[in-house]
Backbone bond lengths (Angstrom), bond angles and torsions (degrees), N, CA, C in turn:
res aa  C-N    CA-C-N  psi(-1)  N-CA   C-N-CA  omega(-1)  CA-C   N-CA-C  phi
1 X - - - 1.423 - - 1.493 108.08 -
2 X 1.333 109.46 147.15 1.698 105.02 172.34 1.446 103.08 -155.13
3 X 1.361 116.67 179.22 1.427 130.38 -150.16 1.314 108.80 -144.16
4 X 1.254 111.57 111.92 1.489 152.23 157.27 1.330 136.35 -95.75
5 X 1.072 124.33 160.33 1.352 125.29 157.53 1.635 98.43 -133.28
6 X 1.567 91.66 169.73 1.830 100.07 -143.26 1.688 88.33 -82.12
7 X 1.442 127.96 153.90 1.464 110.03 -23.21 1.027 100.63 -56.95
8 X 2.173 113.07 166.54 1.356 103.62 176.12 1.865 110.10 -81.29
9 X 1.576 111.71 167.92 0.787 129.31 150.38 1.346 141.78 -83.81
10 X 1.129 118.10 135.62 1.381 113.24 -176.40 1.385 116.15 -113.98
11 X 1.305 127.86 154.73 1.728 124.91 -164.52 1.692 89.07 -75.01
12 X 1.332 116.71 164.81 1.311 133.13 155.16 1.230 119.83 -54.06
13 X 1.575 127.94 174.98 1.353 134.31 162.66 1.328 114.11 -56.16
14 X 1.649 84.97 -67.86 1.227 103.00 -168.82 1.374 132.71 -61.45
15 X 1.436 113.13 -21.89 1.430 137.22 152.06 1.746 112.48 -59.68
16 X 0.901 140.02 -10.14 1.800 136.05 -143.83 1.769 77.62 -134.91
17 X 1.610 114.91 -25.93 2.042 93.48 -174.10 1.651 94.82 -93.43
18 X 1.127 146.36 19.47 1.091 128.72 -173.12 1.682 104.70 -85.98
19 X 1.307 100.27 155.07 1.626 114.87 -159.83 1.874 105.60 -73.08
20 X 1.043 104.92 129.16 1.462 103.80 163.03 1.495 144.89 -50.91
21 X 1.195 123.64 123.79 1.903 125.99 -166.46 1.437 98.11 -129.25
22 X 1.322 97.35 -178.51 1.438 140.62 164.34 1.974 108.26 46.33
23 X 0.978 126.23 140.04 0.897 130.81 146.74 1.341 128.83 -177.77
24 X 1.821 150.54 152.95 1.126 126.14 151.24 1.003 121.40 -104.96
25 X 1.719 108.75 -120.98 1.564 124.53 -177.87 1.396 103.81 -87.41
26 X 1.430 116.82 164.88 1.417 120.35 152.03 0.839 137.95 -111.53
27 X 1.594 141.77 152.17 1.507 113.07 -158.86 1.564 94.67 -169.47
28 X 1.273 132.37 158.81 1.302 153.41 179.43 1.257 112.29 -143.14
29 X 1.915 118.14 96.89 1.164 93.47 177.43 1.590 88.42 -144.73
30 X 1.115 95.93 152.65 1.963 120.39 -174.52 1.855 96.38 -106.37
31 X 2.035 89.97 129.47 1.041 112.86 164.45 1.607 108.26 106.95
32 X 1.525 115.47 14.26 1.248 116.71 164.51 1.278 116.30 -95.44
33 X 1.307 113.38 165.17 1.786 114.26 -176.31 1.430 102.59 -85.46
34 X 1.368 101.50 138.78 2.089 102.26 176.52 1.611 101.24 -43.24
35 X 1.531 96.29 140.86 1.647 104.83 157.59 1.339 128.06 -71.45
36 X 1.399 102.78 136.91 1.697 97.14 159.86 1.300 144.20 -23.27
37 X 1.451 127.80 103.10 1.727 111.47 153.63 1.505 135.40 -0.10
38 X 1.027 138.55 82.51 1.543 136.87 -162.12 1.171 122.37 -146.34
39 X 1.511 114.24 138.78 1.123 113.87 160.29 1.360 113.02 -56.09
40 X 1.224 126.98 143.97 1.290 121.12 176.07 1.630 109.59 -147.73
41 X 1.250 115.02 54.12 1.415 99.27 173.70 1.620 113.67 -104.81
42 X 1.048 129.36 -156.17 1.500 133.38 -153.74 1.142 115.98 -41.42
43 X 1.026 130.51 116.36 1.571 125.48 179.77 1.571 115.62 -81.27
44 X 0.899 123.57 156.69 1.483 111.41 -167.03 1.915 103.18 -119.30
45 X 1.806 112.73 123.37 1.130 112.56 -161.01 1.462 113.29 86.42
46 X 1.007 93.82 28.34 1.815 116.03 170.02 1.704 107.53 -106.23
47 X 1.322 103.66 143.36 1.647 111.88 170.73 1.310 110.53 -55.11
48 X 1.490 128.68 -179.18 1.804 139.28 162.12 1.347 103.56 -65.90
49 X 1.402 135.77 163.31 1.325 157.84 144.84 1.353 97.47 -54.26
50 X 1.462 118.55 98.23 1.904 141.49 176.72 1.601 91.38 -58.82
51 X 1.088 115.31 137.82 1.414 115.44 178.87 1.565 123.08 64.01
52 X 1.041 119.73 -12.98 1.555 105.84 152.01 1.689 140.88 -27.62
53 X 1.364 104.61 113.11 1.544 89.81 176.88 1.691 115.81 -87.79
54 X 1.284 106.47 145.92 1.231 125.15 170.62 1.531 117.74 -13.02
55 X 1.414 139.95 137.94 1.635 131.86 -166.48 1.320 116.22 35.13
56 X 1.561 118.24 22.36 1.540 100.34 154.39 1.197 128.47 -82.07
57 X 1.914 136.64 164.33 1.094 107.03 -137.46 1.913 72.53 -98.70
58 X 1.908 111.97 167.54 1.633 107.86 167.18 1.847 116.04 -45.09
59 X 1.295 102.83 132.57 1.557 133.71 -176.23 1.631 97.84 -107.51
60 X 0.982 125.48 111.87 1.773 142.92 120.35 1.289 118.47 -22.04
61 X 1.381 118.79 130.92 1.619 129.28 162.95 1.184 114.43 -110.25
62 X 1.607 140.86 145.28 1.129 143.30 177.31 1.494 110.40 -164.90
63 X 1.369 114.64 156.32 1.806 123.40 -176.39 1.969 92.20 -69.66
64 X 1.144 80.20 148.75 1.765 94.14 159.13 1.324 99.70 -135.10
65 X 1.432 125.48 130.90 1.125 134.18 -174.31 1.887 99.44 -117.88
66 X 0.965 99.96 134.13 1.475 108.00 173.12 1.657 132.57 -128.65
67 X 0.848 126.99 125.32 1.751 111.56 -159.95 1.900 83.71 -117.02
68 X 1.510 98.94 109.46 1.619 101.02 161.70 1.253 128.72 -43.33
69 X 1.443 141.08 168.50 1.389 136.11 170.99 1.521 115.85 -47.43
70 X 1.025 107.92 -52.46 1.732 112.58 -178.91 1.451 111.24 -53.35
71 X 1.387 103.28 -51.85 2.052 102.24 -175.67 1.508 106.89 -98.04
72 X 0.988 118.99 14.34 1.751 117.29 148.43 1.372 119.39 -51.71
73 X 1.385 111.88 108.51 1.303 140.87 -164.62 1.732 102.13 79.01
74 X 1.310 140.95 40.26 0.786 116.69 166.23 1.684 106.70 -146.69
75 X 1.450 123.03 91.21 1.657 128.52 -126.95 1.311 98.16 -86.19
76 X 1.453 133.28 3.55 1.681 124.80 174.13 1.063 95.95 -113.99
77 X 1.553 132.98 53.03 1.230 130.62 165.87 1.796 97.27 -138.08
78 X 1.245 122.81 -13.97 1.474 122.74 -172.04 1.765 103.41 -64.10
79 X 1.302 100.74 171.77 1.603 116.46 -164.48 1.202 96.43 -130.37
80 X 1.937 113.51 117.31 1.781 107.39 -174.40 1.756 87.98 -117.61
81 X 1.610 95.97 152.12 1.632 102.94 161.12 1.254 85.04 -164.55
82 X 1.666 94.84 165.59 1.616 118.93 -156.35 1.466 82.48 -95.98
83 X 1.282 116.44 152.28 1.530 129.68 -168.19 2.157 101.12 -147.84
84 X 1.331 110.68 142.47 1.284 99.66 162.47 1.779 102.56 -75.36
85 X 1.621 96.50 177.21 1.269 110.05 -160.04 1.564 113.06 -136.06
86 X 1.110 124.21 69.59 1.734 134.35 167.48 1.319 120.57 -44.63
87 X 1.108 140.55 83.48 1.719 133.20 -164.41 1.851 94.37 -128.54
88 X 1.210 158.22 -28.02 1.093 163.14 130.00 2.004 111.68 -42.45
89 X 1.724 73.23 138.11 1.851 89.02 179.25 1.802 101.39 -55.35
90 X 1.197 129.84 -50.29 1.629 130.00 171.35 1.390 103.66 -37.07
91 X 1.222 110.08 -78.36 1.345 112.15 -150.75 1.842 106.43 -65.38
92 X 1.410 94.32 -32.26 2.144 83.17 169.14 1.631 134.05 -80.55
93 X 1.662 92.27 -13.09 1.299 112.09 161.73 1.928 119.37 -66.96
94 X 1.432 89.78 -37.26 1.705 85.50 175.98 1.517 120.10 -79.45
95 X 1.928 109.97 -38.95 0.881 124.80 -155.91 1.827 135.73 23.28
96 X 1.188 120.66 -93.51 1.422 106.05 178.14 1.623 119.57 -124.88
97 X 1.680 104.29 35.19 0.995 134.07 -152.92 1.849 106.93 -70.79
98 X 1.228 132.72 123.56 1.022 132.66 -156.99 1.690 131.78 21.88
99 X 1.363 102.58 67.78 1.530 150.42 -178.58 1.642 91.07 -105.69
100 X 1.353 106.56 118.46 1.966 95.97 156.23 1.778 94.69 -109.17
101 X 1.263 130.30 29.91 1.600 134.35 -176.22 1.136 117.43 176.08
102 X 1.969 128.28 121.95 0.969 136.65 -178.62 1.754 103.54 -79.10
103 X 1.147 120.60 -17.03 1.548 137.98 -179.66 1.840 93.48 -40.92
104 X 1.007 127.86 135.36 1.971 118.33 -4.90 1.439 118.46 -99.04
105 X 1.751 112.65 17.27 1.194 126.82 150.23 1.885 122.12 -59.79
106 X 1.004 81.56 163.80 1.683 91.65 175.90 1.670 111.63 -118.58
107 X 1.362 107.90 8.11 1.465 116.54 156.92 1.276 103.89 154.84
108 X 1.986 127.50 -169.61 1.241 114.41 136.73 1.476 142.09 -97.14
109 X 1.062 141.12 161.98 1.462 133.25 170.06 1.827 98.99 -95.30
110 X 1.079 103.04 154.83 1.462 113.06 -175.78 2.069 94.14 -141.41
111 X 1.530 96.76 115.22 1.553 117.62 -176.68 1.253 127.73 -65.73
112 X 1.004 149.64 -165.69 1.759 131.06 141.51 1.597 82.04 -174.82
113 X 1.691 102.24 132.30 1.758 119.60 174.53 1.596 90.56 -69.68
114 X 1.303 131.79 -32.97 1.860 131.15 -153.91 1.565 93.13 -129.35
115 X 1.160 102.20 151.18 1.583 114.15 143.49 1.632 105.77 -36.47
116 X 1.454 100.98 124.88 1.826 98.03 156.96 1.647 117.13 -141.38
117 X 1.154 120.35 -163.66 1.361 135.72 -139.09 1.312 104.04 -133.08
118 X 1.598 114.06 -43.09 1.546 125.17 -148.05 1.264 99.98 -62.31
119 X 1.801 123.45 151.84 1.334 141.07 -159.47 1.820 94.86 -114.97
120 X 1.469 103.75 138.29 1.343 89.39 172.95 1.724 106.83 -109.12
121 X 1.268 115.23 163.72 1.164 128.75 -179.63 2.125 120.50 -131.44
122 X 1.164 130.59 159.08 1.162 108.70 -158.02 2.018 86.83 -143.86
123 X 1.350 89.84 83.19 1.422 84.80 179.15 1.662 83.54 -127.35
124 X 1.365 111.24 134.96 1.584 138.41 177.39 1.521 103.29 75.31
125 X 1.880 114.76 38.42 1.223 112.55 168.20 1.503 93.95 -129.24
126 X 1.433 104.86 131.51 1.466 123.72 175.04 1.399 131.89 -93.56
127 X 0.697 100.63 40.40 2.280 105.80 -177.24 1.477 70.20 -162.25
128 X 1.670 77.93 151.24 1.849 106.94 160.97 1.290 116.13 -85.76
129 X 1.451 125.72 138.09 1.710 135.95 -170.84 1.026 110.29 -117.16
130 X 1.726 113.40 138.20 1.477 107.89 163.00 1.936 87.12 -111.88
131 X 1.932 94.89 151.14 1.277 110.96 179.77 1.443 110.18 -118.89
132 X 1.249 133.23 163.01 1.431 133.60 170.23 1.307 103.88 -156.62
133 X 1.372 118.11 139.61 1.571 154.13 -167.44 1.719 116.51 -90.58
134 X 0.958 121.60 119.06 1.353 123.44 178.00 1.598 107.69 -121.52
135 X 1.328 117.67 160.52 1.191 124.74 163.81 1.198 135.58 -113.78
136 X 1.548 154.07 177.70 1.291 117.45 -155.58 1.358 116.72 -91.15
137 X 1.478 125.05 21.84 1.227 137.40 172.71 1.398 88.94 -87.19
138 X 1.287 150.03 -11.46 1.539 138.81 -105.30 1.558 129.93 -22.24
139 X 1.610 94.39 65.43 1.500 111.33 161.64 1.368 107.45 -68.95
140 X 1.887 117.63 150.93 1.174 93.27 163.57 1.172 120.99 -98.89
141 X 1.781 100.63 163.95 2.014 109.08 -178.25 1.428 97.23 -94.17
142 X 1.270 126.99 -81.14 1.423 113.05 -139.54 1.645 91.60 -155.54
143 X 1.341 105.00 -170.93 1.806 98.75 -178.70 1.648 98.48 -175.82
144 X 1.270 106.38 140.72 1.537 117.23 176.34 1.451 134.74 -126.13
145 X 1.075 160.72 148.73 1.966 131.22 153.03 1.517 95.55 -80.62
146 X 1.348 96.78 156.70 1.226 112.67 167.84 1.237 118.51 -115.77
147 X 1.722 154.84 133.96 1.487 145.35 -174.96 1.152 77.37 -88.00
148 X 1.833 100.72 158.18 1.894 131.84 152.81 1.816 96.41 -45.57
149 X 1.013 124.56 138.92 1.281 125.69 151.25 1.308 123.99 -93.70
150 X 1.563 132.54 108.38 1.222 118.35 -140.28 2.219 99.14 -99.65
151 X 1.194 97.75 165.15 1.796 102.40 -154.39 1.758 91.39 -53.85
152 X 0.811 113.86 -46.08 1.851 111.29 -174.27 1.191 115.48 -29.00
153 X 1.239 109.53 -35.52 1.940 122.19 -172.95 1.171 112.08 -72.23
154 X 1.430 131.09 114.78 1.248 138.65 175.84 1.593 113.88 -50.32
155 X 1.490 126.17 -48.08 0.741 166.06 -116.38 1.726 125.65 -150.13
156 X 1.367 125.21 67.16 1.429 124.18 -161.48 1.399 100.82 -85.16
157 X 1.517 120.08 117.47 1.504 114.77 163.26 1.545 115.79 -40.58
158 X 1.677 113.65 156.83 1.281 104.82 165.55 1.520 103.91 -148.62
159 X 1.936 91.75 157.80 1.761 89.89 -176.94 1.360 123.82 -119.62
160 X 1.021 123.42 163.98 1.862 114.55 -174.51 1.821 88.92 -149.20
161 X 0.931 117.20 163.07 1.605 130.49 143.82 1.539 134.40 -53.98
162 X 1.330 114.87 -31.16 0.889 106.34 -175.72 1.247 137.63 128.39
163 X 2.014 99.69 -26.46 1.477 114.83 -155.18 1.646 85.72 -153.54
164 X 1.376 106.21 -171.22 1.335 106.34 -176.49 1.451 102.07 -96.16
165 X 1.448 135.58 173.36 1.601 137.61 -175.42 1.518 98.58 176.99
166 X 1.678 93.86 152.90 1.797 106.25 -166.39 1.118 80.82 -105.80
167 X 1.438 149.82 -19.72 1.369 122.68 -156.61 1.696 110.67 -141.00
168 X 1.183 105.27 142.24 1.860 94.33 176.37 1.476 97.08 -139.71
169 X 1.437 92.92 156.43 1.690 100.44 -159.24 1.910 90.22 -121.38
170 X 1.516 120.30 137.14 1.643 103.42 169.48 1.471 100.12 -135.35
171 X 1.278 136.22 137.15 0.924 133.45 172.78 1.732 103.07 -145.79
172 X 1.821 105.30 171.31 1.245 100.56 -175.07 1.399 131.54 -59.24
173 X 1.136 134.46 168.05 1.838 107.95 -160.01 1.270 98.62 -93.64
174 X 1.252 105.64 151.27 1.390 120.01 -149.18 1.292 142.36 83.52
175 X 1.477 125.54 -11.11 1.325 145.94 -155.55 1.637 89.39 -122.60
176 X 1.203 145.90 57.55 1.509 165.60 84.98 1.854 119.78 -26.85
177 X 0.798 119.99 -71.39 0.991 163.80 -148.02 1.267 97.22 -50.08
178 X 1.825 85.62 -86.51 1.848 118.78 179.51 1.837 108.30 -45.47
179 X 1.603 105.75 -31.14 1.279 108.41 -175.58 1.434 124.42 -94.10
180 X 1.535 113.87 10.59 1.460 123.39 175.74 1.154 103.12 70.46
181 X 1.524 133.54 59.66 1.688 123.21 -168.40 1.961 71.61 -129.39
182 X 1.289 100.72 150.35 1.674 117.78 158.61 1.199 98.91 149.73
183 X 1.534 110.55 175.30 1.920 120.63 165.26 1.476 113.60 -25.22
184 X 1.288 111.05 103.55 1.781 119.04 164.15 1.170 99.19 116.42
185 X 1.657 125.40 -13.33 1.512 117.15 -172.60 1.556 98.11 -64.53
186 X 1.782 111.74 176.10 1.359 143.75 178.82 1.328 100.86 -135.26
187 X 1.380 124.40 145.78 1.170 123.41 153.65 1.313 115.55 -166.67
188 X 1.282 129.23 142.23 1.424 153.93 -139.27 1.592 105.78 -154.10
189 X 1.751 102.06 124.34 1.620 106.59 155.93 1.399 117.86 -93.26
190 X 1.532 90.66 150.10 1.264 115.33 -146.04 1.820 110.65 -125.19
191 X 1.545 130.11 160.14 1.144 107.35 -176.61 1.290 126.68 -68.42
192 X 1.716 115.10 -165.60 1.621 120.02 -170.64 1.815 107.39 -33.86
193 X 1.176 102.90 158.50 1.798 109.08 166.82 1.739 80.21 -69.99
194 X 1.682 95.21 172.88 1.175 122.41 -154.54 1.997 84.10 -142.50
C-alpha cells in the first residue's frame, strides 16, 4: 500500500533502489504500559527489514502501543506489537508494496511530522489491508480494508478518513481487531521492538 494524494504519486527510482535496514523482533503482547513518544527511526546495529522486497526504500521498526476503548486511560491494559515504520515521503510512497507478508511484523505504521490529508491507494500491493486513522492525539478516526488493485486498472481507488490524521495504521485485513484498534482506541509509537 502507499500514499498519495490525487494524482497519485509514485516514489522515484532512485528512491525504490535504496538498500534495506533496520529491523527487530515481533511481538504481541497484552498487559504492557503504552510506549513512549519517540523518535523512532533506524536504529543503528539493527538487523535488515525480514521480508523486504528488493529496491525498497530502508523501513524502521518501532512498538505501537494501543490501549482499546475499554482501557483508555488505563495503561496496563494497552496492546504493544512491533510494527514497520514509514515516516519519510519514500518510504510511504512504497509502503507495503509487493509484500505477499507483513510477517514478522504485525503491520505498518505510517508517520506524519503535520496533520495530513494524503489518500492511500494499493496498486502493486498484494494481500488485502485493513487501515485505521489516528489523529495527533492518536485518537482513533475511522478504518477501512482495502482490495489489491490489480495492474489492469487504469485507475486505483483510494482511501482516506475523511479528516486530517498524524498516524495510519495498515495491517493484514482483519488483524485490527487482535490489536485493540476501533472507536475509543489510543495509540502511540513507541520505542525500538524489543
Amino acid at each position: 500500500m502507499a500514499v498519495g494524494r490525487a494524482p497519485v504519486r509514485k516514489a522515484s527510482k532512485a528512491g525504490l533502489l535504496a538498500a534495506t535496514a533496520v529491523a527487530l523482533t515481533v511481538g504481541l503482547t497484552v498487559g504492557r504500559p503504552a510506549g513512549r513518544t519517540a523518535d523512532v527511526r533506524a536504529q543503528a546495529g539493527s538487523t535488515a527489514d525480514v521480508g523486504a522486497p528488493a529496491g525498497s526504500p530502508p523501513m524502521g521498526s518501532a512498538t505501537l502501543s494501543v490501549a482499546p476503548a475499554a482501557a483508555a486511560g488505563s495503561p496496563g491494559r494497552s496492546r504493544v506489537a512491533c510494527v514497520l515504520e514509514a515516516s519519510t515521503t519514500a518510504q510511504q510512497n512504497y509502503g507495503l508494496m509487493y509484500r505477499s507478508t507483513v510477517a514478522p511484523y504485525a503491520g505498518m505504521a505510517f508517520v506524519f511530522d503535520r496533520p495530513s490529508d494524503a489518500q492511500f491507494y494499493m496498486r502493486h500491493t498484494l494481500i488485502p489491508l485493513a487501515i485505521a486513522w489516528f489523529d495527533a492525539q492518536g485518537r482513533f478516526e475511522a478504518e477501512t480494508v482495502m482490495a489489491p488493485c490489480p495492474d489492469q486498472v487504469q485507475l486505483c481507488p483510494t482511501y482516506g478518513p475523511g479528516r486530517l490524521y498524524s498516524l495510519a495504521l495498515e495491517v493484514p485485513a482483519g488483524g485490527l481487531g487482535p490489536l485493540g484498534v476501533g472507536p475509543g482506541a489510543v495509540a502511540h509509537m513507541g520505542g525500538p521492538c524489543r
